[in-house]
N, C-alpha and C positions, 0 to 999 in steps of 0.2 A: 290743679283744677282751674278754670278759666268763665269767662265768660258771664253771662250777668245774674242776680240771684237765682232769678227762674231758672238757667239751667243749670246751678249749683244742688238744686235740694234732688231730685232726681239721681245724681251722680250720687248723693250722701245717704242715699236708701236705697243702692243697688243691691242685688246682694253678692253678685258678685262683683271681684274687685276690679275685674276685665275691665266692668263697665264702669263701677266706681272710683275705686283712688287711683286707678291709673290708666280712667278715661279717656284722657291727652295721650298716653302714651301710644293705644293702642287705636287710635284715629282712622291712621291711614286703613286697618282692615273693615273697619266700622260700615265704609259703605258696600264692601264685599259679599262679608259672612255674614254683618246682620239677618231677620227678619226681613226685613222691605231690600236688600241686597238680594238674597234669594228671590224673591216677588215678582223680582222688576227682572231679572235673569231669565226668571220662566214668562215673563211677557215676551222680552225679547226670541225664547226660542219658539212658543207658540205662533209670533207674526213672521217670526223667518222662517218658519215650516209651511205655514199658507203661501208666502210666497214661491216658496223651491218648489210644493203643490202644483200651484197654478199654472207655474212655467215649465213642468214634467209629464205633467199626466192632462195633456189641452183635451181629454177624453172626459175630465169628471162637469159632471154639469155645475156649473156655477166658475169654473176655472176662468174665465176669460174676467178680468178685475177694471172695472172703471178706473182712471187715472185717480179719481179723490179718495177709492177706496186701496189703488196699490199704494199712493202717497202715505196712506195717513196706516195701513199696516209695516211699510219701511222705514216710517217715527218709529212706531212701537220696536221694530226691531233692531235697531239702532240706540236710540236712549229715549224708555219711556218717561214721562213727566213724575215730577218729584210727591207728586199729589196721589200716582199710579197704587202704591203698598197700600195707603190708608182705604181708597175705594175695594181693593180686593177683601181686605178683608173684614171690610163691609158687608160684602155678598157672601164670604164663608163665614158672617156669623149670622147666615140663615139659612145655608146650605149646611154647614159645618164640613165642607170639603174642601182642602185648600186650592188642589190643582183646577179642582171644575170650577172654582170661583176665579181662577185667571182666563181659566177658556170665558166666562160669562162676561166676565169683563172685557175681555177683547172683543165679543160681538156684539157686545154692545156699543163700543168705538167705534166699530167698521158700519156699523148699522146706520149710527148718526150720520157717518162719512157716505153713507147711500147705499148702502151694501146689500145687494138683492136677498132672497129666503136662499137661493141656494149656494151663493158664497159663503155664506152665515154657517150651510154643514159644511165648510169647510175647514173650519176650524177645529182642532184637534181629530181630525180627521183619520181612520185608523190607529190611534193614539192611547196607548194606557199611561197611566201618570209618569211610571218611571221611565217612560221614553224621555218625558220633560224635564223631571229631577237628576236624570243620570247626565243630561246632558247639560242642564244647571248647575251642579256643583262641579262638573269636569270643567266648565267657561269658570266658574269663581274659585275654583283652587289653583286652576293656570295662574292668575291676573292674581289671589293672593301670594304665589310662588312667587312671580313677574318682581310684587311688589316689597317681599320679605329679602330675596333675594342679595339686593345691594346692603343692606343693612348686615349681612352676615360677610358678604364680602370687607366694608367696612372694616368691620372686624380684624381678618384677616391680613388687610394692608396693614391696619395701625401694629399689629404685631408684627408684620414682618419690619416696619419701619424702627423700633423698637430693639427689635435681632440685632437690626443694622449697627444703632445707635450704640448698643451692647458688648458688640460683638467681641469686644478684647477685654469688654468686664468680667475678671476672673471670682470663683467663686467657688467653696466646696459642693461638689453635688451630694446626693442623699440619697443614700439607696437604704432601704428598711430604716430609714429616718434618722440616719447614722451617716457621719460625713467620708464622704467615699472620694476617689479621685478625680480632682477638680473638674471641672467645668468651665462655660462662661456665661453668663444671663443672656446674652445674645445665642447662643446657642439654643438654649433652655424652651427660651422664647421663638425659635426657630421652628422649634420641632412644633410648636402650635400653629405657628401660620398655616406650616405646609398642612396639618393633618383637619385643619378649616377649610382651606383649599380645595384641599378631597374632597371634603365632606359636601362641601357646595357640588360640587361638579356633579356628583353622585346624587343631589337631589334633583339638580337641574334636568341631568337625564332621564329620569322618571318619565315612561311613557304616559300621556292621557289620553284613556279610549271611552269611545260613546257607545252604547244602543240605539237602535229605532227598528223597532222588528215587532210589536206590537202587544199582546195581553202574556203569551208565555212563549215570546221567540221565534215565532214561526210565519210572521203573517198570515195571520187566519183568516181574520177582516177583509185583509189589502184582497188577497185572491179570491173571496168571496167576491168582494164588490168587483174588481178588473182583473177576472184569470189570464189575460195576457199582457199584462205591465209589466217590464222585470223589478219588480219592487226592491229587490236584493240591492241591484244598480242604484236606484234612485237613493233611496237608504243612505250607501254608501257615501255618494254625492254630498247628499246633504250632510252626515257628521264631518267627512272633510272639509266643508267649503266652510265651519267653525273652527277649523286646524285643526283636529282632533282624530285619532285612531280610530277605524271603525274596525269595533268587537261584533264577529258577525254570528258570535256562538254563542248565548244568552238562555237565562229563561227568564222569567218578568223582569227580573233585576240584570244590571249589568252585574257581573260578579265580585266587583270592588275590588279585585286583585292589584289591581293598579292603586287604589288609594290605600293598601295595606301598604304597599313598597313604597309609595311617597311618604306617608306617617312614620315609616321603619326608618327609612332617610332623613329628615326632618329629624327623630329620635336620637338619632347618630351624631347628630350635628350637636344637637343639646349635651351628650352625653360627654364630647370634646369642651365642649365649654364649663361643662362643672367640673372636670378635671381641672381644667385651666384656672378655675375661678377658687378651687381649693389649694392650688401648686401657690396663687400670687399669695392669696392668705395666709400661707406657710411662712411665705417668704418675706411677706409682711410682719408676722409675727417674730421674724427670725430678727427680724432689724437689717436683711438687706435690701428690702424696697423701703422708703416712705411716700407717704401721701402727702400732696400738697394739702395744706389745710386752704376751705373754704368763705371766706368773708362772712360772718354771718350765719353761719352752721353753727346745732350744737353736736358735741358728739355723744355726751352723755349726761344725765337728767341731774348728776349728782357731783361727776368728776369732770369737773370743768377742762381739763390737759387731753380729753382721750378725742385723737379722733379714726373711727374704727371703719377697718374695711367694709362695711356695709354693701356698696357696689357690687362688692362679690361675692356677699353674701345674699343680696337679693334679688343677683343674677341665678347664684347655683338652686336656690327654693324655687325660680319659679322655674327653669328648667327641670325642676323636678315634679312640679306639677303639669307640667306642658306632657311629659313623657309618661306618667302616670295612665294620661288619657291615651293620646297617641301610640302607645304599646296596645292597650287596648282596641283600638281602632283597626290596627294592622291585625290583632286575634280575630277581631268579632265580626268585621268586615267585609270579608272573602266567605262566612258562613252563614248560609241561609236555608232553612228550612223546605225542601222539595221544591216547586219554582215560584216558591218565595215566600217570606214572612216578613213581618212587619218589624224585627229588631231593630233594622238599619236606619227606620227614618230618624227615630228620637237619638242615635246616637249620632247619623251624619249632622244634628244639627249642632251637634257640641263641637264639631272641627274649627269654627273662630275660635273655641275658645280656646282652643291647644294651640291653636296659633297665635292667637294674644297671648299666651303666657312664652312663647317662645319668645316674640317680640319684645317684651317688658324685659327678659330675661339677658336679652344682647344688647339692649339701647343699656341698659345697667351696666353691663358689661364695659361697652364702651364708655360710659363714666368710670366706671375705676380705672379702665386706660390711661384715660387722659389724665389722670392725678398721679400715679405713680412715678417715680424718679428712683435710681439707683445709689445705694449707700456704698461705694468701690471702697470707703477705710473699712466700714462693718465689715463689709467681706476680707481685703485683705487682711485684720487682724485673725479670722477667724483661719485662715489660713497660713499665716505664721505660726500659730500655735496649734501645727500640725502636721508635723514632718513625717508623722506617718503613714501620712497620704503619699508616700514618695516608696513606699514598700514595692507595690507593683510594679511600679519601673527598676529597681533594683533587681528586682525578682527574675519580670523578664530579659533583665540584658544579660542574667546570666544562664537562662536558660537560651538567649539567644548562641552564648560564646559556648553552650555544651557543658558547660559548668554541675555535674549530679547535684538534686537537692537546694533549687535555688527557691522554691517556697519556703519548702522547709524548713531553711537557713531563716528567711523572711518571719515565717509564722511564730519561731519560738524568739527572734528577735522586738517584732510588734506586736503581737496579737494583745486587743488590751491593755496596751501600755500607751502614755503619751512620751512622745520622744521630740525632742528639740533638735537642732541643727546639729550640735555638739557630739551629740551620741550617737546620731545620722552619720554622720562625716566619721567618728572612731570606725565605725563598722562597715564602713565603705572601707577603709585604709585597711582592714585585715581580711577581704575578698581576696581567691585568689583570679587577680583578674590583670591584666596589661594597665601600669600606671596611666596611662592616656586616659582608659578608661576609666579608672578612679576618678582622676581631676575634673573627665566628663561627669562624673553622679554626682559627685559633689559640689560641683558649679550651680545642677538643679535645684528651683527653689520650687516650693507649691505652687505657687500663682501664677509661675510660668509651664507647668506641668500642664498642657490643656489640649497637646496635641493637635489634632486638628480644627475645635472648635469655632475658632473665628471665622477660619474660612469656609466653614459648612453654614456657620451662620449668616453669608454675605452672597451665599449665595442662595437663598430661599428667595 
């Protein structure tokens, strides 16, 4: 928490923690998702629709704009003033509407700026609210994508640098939580970059598509007032010249199919990461990573020695709260009631907060990154005392050389037994297999049993 007492007590009476205990963290979306982020979003599409208006349809009266009042609607659509959130919802707490209190507010601006009686109908002009809100959260879910984006990637380098670093750290792997045929931490860690990697790519491509077609999709309005505009064209114009998909098949609502598959994406991402965040905790626990200790940290209230992966642990909860909502989002999203019900708004407004808990959830992340370091003796002890990691490759080279029953031979040899070097090697010498071949199995230790690991790892 930052900043000076005033705006300490605020942050300590949130109630949620988005906004509270890890208010700093989630900063950068704050001017996005918030309240007055939205506000100032549907200023901007209100004055950037007057003007695409004016310069489209030079048929509607009032279209032709004084210079003071296109200037001062090209502010608003551009970056309204910081002051803009609090006057709106000034007027919708005496309207009690939100979108008609940004249309009142902008005619009131362009009025001051000189703005004739019938420029003034020009605002929200043909227009039902969700023209304004579908194209408002589509502008602030791009720019919070834009802005989450590198932070995941982030991610993704520090672990692949990591692979890198790792790559010929040998180590038993774990398969049913049982030590299975080695591995390497670089490896391990390999296979998360890439599937980060994915993950990203797969959200970034998420298409984002707008409406503007008016109270239930059809322009009703539009071709009332001018049956010979191609309203369809202008429409179009206008969601593209936001970069944005024009959905040209709607009814009130855009149909949110596009922000179920970004949430589902986004979900995806999280869902990698709490694997990840529970694999290092394993491994943490196992005593092959440790954590640097912090200057000044405690780790625990009572046992002064502990210092606990928490990072990953407050990575993998809030990923879990992120996706909690975000699954839901992609359910509830795409399904609206005939051409339209009202579920969507109270839930669209919870999308900061599945993105703040994402955010919280990867900056954590990369704290326990950056503290981790590898234990190469923990690991290879634990892989000397266990040469019967070396069964499979017995097994197969003698199923390679045609050898009946070279499981078999394996299974009633290892299964559930620990076996050391000594017993290894007896039981290699009474294979019937070409001496060469002998000397080969028994040269193999664990730690070098890793196949191809390194090199998969060096190359992510």
């Amino acid at each position: 928490m930052s900043g000076s007492p005033s705006d300490c007590l605020p942050a300590l009476e949130a109630l949620s923690p988005v906004d509270g205990r890890y208010r700093e963290a989630t900063g950068p979306l704050r001017g996005l998702m918030s309240e007055a982020g939205l506000i100032r979003e549907r200023i901007r599409i209100e004055a950037l629709w007057l003007l695409h208006l004016a310069a489209s349809v030079p048929q509607l009266a009032g279209s032709k704009l004084s210079p003071a009042v296109a200037a001062r609607a090209r502010q608003l659509g551009r970056a309204p003033e910081d002051a803009a959130p609090l006057a709106v919802k000034g007027i919708e707490a005496r309207i009690n509407h939100d979108v008609k209190a940004v249309e009142y507010y902008i005619r009131e601006q362009l009025a001051a700026a000189g703005a004739s009686a019938a420029t003034l109908e020009l605002v929200h002009f043909g227009c039902t609210s969700e023209d304004i809100n579908n194209l408002s959260y589509a502008c602030l879910l791009r720019s919070a994508r834009t802005a989450l984006l590198p932070v995941l990637a982030g991610r993704a380098a520090e672990l692949t640098q990591l692979a890198h670093r790792y790559a010929d750290t040998a180590m038993p792997a774990r398969t049913h939580g049982q030590p299975a045929s080695p591995t390497t931490l670089g490896k391990e860690l390999a296979n998360f970059a890439a599937r980060l990697g994915r993950a990203q790519q797969r959200w970034a491509a998420v298409g984002i598509l707008g409406k503007w077609n008016g109270a239930v999709g059809n322009f009703n309005a539009h071709v009332a007032a001018l049956p010979a505009v191609d309203w369809p064209a202008i429409a179009r114009a206008f969601v593209g010249s936001l970069g944005l998909e024009y959905n040209a098949w709607t009814t009130q609502i855009e149909p949110h199919d596009w922000i179920g598959e970004y949430c589902d994406a986004a979900a995806a991402a999280n869902v990698i990461c709490i694997d990840l965040c529970r694999d290092l905790w394993g491994y943490v626990s196992l005593g092959y990573l440790r954590q640097r200790a912090v200057s000044g940290e405690v780790g625990s209230s009572t046992m002064p020695h502990k210092v606990n992966p928490i990072d990953f642990e407050n990575a993998e909860g809030n990923c879990g709260v992120a996706n909690a909502l975000l699954r839901h989002f992609a359910e509830k999203l795409p399904v609206s009631r005939w051409q339209r019900d009202l579920t969507d708004s109270t839930v669209l407004r919870n999308l900061g907060v599945a993105l703040g808990h994402s955010l919280i959830a990867w900056q954590a992340l990369g704290r326990g990154l950056q503290k981790i370091e590898a234990d190469p003796a923990h690991m290879r002890a634990d892989l000397e005392g266990s040469w019967e990691l070396l069964a499979e490759a017995v097994q197969t080279v003698l199923r390679a050389a045609g050898i009946p029953d070279g499981y078999e031979r394996l299974k009633e040899f290892s299964r559930g037994r620990a076996i050391d070097a000594a017993a290894l090697a007896t039981f290699i010498e009474g294979l019937p297999l070409p001496q060469a071949e002998k000397d080969r199995l028994r040269s193999l230790r664990p730690e070098a049993y890793t196949g191809l690991a390194a090199q998969l790892a060096r190359q992510v």
